[in-house]
N, CA, C and O atoms as a MOPAC input file, in Angstrom:
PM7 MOZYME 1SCF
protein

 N    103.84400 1   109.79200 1   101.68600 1
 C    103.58000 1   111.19800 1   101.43200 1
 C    104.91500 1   111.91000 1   101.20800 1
 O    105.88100 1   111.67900 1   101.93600 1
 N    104.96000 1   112.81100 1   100.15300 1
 C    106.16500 1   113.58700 1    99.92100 1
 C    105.79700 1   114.99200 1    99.91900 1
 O    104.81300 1   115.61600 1    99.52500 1
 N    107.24800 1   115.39300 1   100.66600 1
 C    107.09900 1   116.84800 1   100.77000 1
 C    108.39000 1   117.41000 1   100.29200 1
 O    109.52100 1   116.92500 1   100.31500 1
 N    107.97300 1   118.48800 1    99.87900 1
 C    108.89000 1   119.72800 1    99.18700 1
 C    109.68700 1   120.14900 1   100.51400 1
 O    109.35300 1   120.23400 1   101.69600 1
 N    110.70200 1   120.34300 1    99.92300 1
 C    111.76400 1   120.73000 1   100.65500 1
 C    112.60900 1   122.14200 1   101.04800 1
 O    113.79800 1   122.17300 1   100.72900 1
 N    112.04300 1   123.26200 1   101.70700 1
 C    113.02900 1   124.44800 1   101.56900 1
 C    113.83000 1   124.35400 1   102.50800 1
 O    113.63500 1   123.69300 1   103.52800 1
 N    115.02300 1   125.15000 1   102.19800 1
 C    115.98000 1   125.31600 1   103.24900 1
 C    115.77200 1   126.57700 1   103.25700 1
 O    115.24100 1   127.15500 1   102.30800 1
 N    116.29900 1   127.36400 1   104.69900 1
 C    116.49600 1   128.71700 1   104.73800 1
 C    117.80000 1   128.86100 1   104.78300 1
 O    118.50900 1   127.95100 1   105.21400 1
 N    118.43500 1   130.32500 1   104.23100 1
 C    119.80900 1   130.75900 1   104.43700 1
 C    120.57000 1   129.93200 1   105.81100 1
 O    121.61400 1   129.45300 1   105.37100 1
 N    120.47300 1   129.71000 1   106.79200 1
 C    121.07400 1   129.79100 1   107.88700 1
 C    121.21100 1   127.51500 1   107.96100 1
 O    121.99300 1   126.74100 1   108.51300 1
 N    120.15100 1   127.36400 1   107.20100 1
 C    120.37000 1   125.50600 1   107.05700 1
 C    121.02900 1   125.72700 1   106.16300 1
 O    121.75000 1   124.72900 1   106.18200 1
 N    121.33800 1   126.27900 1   105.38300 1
 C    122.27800 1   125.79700 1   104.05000 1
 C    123.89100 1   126.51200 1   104.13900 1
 O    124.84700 1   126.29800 1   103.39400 1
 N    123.78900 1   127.50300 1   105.43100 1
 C    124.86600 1   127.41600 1   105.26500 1
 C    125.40800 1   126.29200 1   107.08400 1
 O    126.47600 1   125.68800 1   107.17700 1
 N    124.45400 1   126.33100 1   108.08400 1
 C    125.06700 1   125.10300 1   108.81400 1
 C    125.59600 1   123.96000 1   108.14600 1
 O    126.66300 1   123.43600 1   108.46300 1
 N    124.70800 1   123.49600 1   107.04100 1
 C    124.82500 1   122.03800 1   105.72900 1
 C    126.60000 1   122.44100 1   105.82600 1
 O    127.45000 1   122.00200 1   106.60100 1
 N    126.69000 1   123.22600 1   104.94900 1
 C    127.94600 1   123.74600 1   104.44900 1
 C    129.26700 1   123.39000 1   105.36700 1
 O    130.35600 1   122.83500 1   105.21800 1
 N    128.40200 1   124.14000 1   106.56200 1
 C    129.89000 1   124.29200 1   107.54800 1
 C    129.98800 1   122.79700 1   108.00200 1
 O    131.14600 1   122.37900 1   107.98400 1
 N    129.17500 1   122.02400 1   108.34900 1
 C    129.08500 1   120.63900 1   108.85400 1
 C    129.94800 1   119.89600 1   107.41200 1
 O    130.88800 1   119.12700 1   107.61500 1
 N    129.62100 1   120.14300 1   106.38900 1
 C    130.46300 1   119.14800 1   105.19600 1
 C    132.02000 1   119.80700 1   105.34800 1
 O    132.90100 1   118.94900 1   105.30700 1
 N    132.24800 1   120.49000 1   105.43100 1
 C    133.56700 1   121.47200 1   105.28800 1
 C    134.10500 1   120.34900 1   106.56900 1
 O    135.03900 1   119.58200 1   106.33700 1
 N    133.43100 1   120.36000 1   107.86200 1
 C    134.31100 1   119.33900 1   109.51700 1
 C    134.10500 1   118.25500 1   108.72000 1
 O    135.16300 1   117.92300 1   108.18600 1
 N    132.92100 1   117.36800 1   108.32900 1
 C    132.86500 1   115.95700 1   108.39800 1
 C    131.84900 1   115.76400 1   107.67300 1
 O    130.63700 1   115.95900 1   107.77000 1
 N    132.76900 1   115.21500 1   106.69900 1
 C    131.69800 1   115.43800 1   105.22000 1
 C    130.56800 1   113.45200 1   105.30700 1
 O    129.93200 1   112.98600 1   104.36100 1
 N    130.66800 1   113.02100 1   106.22800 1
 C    130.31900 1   112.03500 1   106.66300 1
 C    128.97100 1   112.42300 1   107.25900 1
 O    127.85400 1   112.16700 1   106.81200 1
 N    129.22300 1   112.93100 1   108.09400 1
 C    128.09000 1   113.71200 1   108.96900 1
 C    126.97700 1   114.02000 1   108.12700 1
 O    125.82000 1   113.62000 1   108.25400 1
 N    127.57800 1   114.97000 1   107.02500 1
 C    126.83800 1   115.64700 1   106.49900 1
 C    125.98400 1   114.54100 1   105.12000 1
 O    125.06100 1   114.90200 1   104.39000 1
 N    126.31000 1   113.90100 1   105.12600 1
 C    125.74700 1   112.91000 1   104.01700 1
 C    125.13700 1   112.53400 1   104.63300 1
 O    124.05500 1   112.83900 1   104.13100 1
 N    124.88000 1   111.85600 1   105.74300 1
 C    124.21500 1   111.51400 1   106.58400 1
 C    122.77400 1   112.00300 1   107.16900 1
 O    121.75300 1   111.34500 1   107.37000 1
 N    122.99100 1   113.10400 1   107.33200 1
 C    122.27100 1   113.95800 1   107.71000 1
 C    121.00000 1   114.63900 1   106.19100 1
 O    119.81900 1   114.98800 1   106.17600 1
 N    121.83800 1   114.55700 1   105.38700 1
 C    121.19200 1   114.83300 1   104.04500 1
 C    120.32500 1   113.72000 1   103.94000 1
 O    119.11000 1   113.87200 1   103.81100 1
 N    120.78300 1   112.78600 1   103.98100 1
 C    120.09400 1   111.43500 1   103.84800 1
 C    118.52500 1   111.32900 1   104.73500 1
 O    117.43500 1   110.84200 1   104.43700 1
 N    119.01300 1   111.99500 1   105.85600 1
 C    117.91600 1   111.61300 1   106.54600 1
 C    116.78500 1   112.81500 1   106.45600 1
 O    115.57000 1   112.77200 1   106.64500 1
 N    117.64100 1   113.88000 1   106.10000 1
 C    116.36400 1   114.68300 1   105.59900 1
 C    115.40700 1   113.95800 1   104.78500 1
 O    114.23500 1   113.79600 1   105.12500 1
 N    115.86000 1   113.56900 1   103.82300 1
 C    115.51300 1   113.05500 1   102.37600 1
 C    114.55000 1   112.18100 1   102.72900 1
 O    113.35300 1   112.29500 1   102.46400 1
 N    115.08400 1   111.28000 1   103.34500 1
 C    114.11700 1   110.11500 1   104.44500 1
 C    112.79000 1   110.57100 1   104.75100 1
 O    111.77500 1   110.04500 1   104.29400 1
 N    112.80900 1   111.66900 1   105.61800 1
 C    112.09400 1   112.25700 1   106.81500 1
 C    110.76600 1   113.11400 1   105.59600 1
 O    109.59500 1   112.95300 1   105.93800 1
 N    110.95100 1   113.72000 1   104.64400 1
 C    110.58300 1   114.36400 1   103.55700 1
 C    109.47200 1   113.26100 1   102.53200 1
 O    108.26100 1   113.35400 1   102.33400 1
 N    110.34300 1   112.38400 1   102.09800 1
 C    109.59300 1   111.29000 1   101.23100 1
 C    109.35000 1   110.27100 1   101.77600 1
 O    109.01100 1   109.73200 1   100.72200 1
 N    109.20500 1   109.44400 1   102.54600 1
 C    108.44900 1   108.69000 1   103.52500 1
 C    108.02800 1   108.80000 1   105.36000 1
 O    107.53500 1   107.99700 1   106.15300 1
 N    108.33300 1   109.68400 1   105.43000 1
 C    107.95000 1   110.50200 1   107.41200 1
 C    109.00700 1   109.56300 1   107.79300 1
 O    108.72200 1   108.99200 1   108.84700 1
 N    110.14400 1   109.20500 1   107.28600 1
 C    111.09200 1   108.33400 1   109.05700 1
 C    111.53700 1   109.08200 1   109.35900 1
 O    111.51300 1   110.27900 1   109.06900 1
 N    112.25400 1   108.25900 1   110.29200 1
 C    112.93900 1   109.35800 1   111.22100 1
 C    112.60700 1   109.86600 1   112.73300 1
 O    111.41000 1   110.10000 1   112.89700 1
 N    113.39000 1   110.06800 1   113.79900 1
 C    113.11300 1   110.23300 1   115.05500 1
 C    112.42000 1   112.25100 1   114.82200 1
 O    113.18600 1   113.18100 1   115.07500 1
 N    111.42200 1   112.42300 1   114.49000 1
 C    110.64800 1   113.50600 1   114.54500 1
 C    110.04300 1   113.36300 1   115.67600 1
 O    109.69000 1   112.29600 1   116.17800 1
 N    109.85800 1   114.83900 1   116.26800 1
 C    109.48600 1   115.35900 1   117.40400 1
 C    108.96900 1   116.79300 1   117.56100 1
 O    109.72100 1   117.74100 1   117.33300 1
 N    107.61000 1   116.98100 1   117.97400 1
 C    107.55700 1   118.30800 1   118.15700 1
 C    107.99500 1   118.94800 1   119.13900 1
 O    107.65000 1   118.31500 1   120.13700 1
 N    108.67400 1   120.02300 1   119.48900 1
 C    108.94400 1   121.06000 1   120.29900 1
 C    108.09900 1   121.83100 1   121.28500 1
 O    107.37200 1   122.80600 1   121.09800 1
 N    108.37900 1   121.14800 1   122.39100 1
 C    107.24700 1   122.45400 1   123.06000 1
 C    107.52300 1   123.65400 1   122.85700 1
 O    108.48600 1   124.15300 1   122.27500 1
 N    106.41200 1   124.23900 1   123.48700 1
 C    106.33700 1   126.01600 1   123.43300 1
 C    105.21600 1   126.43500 1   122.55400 1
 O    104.79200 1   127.57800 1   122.72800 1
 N    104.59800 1   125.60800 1   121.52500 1
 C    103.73700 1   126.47600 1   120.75700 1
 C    104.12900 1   126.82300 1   119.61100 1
 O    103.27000 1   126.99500 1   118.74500 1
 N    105.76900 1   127.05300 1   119.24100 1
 C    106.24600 1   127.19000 1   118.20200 1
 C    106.45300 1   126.40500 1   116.51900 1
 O    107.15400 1   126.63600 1   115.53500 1
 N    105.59700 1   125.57600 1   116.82600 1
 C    105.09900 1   124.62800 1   115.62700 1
 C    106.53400 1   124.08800 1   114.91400 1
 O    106.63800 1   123.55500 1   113.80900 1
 N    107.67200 1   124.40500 1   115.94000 1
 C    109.09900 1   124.00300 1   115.61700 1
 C    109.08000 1   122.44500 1   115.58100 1
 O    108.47800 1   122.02900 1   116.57100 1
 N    109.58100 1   121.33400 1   114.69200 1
 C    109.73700 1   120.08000 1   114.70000 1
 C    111.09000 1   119.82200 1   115.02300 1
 O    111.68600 1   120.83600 1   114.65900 1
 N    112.24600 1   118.69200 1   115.70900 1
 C    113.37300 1   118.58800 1   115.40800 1
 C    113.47700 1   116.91900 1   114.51900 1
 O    112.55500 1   116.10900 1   114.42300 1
 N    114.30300 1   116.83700 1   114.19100 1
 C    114.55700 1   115.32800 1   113.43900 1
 C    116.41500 1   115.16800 1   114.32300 1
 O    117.47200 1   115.78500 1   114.45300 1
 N    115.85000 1   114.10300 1   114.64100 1
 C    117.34700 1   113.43200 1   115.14800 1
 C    118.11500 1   112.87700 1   114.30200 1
 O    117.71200 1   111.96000 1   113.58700 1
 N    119.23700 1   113.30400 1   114.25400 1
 C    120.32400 1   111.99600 1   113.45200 1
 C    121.67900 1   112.21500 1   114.48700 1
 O    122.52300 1   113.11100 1   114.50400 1
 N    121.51800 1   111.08000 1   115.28000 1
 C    122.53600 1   110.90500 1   116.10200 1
 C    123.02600 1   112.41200 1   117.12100 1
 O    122.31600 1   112.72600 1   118.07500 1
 N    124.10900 1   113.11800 1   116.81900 1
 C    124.25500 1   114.02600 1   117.74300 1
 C    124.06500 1   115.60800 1   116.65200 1
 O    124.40000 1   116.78000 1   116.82400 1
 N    123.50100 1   115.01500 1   115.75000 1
 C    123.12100 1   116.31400 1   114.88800 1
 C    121.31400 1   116.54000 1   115.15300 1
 O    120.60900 1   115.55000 1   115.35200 1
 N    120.69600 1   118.01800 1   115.11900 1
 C    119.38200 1   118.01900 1   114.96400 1
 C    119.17900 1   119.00700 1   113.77600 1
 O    119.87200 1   120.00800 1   113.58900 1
 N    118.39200 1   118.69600 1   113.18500 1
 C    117.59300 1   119.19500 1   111.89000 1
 C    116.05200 1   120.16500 1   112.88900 1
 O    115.14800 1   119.56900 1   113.47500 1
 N    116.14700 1   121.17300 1   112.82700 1
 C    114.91400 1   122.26400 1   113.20100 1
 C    114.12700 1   122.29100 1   112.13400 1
 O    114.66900 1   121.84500 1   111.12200 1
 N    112.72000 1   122.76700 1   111.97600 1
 C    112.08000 1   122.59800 1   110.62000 1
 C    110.97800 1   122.73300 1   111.30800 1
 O    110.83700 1   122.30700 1   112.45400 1
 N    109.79500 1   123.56300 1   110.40900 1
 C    108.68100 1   123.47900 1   110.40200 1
 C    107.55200 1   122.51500 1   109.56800 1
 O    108.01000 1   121.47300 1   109.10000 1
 N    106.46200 1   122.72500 1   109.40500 1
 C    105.32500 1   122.49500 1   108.34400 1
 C    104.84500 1   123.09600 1   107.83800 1
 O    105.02000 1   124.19400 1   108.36500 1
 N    104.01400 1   123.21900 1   106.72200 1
 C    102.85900 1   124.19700 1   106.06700 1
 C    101.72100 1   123.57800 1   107.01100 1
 O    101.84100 1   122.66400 1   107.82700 1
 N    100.52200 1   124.36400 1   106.66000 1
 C     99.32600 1   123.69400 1   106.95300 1
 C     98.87700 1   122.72900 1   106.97600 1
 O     98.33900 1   122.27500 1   107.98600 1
 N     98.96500 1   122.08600 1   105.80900 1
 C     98.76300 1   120.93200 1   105.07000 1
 C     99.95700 1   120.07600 1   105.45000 1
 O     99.89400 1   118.91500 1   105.04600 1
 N    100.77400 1   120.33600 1   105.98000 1
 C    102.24800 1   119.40500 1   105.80900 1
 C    102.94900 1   118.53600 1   104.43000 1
 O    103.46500 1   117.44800 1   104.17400 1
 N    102.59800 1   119.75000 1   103.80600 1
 C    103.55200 1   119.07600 1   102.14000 1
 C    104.38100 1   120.33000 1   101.66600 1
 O    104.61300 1   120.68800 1   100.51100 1
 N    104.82300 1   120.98800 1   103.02900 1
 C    106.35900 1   121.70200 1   102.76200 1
 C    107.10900 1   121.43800 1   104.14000 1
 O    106.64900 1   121.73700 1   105.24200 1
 N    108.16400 1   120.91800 1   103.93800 1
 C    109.08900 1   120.87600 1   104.99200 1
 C    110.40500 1   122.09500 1   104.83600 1
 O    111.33500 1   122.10900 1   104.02900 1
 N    110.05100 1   123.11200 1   105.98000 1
 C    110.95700 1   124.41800 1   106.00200 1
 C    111.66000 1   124.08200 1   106.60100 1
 O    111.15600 1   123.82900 1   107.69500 1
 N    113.01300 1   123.81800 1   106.57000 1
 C    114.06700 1   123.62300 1   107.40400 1
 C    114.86700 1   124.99400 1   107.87600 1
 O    115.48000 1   125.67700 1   107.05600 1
 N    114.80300 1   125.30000 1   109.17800 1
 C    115.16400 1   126.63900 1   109.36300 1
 C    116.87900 1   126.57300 1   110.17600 1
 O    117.41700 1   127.67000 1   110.32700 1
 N    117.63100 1   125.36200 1   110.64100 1
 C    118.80000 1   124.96200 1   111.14900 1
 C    118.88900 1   123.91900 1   111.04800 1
 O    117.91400 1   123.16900 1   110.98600 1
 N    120.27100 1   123.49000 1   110.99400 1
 C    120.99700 1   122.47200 1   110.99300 1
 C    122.22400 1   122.43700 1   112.43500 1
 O    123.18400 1   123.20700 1   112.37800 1
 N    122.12200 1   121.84600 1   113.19700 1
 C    122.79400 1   121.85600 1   114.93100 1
 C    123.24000 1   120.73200 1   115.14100 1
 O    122.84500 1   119.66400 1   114.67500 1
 N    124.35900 1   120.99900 1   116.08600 1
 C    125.01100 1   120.13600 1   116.89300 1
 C    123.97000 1   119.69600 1   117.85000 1
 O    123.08100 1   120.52400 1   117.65300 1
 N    123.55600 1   118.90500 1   118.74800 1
 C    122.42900 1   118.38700 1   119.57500 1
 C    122.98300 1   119.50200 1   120.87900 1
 O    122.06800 1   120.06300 1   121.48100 1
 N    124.09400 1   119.75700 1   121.22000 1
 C    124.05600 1   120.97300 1   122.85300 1
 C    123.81800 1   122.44600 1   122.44100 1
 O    123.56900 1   123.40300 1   123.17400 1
 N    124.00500 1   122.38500 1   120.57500 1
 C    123.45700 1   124.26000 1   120.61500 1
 C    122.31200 1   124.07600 1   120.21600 1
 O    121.96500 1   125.19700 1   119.84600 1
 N    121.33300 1   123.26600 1   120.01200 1
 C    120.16200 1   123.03400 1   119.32700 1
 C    119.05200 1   123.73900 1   120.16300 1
 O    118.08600 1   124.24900 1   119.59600 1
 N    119.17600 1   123.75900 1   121.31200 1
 C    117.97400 1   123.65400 1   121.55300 1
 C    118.17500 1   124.85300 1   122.73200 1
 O    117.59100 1   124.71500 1   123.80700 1
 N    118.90700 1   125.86600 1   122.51800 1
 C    119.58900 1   127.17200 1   123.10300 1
 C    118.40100 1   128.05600 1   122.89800 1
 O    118.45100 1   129.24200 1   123.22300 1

Protein backbone atom coordinates (compact mmCIF):
# COMPACT_ATOMS: atom_id res chain seq x y z
CA UNK A 1 0.00 0.00 0.00
CA UNK A 2 1.27 3.51 -0.87
CA UNK A 3 0.73 6.62 0.64
CA UNK A 4 1.07 10.24 -0.25
CA UNK A 5 3.27 12.05 1.56
CA UNK A 6 2.84 15.69 3.24
CA UNK A 7 5.17 17.38 5.24
CA UNK A 8 4.21 20.31 7.37
CA UNK A 9 6.31 23.59 7.67
CA UNK A 10 7.95 22.59 10.95
CA UNK A 11 9.14 18.67 9.29
CA UNK A 12 10.66 20.33 6.52
CA UNK A 13 12.33 22.62 8.18
CA UNK A 14 13.59 19.97 11.23
CA UNK A 15 14.62 17.77 7.62
CA UNK A 16 16.67 20.86 6.88
CA UNK A 17 18.26 21.55 10.15
CA UNK A 18 19.14 17.73 10.69
CA UNK A 19 20.94 17.72 6.91
CA UNK A 20 22.74 21.08 7.64
CA UNK A 21 24.43 18.67 11.42
CA UNK A 22 24.55 15.29 9.60
CA UNK A 23 23.65 14.97 6.31
CA UNK A 24 23.90 11.09 6.99
CA UNK A 25 21.22 11.16 9.43
CA UNK A 26 19.20 12.83 7.29
CA UNK A 27 19.33 10.44 4.27
CA UNK A 28 18.61 8.05 6.43
CA UNK A 29 15.83 9.15 7.87
CA UNK A 30 14.40 10.19 4.37
CA UNK A 31 14.86 6.76 3.47
CA UNK A 32 12.88 5.46 6.01
CA UNK A 33 10.14 7.70 5.56
CA UNK A 34 10.00 6.53 2.04
CA UNK A 35 10.05 2.93 3.42
CA UNK A 36 7.36 3.49 6.02
CA UNK A 37 5.01 5.36 3.13
CA UNK A 38 5.38 2.68 0.20
CA UNK A 39 5.52 -0.56 1.89
CA UNK A 40 4.39 0.06 6.01
CA UNK A 41 8.19 -0.84 7.41
CA UNK A 42 9.47 0.42 9.84
CA UNK A 43 9.34 0.51 13.78
CA UNK A 44 5.70 2.45 13.74
CA UNK A 45 3.92 3.03 16.81
CA UNK A 46 0.93 4.66 17.99
CA UNK A 47 1.05 7.26 20.69
CA UNK A 48 -1.01 7.22 23.55
CA UNK A 49 -3.36 9.90 24.53
CA UNK A 50 -5.96 9.73 21.83
CA UNK A 51 -4.07 11.94 19.62
CA UNK A 52 -4.06 9.70 16.54
CA UNK A 53 -0.18 10.85 16.67
CA UNK A 54 2.06 7.84 15.07
CA UNK A 55 6.00 7.93 15.72
CA UNK A 56 8.42 5.94 13.25
CA UNK A 57 11.79 5.12 14.74
CA UNK A 58 15.06 5.45 13.00
CA UNK A 59 17.59 4.91 15.53
CA UNK A 60 17.84 8.07 17.84
CA UNK A 61 15.76 10.17 15.40
CA UNK A 62 11.65 10.07 15.56
CA UNK A 63 9.46 10.96 12.65
CA UNK A 64 5.75 12.27 14.35
CA UNK A 65 2.99 11.87 11.70
CA UNK A 66 -0.46 11.24 11.43
CA UNK A 67 -3.12 9.35 9.02
CA UNK A 68 -6.13 10.25 6.95
CA UNK A 69 -9.08 8.13 7.50
CA UNK A 70 -8.45 5.82 5.09
CA UNK A 71 -4.63 5.81 5.75
CA UNK A 72 -3.39 6.80 2.18
CA UNK A 73 -1.98 10.19 3.46
CA UNK A 74 0.90 10.19 5.67
CA UNK A 75 1.08 13.91 7.45
CA UNK A 76 4.27 14.25 8.87
CA UNK A 77 4.01 17.00 11.43
CA UNK A 78 8.05 16.71 13.09
CA UNK A 79 11.10 15.48 12.61
CA UNK A 80 13.08 14.92 16.47
CA UNK A 81 15.87 13.96 18.21
CA UNK A 82 14.36 10.78 20.34
CA UNK A 83 14.79 13.11 24.15
CA UNK A 84 12.78 16.20 22.53
CA UNK A 85 10.31 13.97 20.83
CA UNK A 86 8.12 13.14 22.99
CA UNK A 87 8.10 16.63 25.28
Amino acid sequence: MSRRLEFGRRALADLRALANRDRRAADRVGAAIVACAEGNQGDVRKLAGGSGLYRLRIGDWRVLFTLDDEGRTMAISRVLDRRDAYR
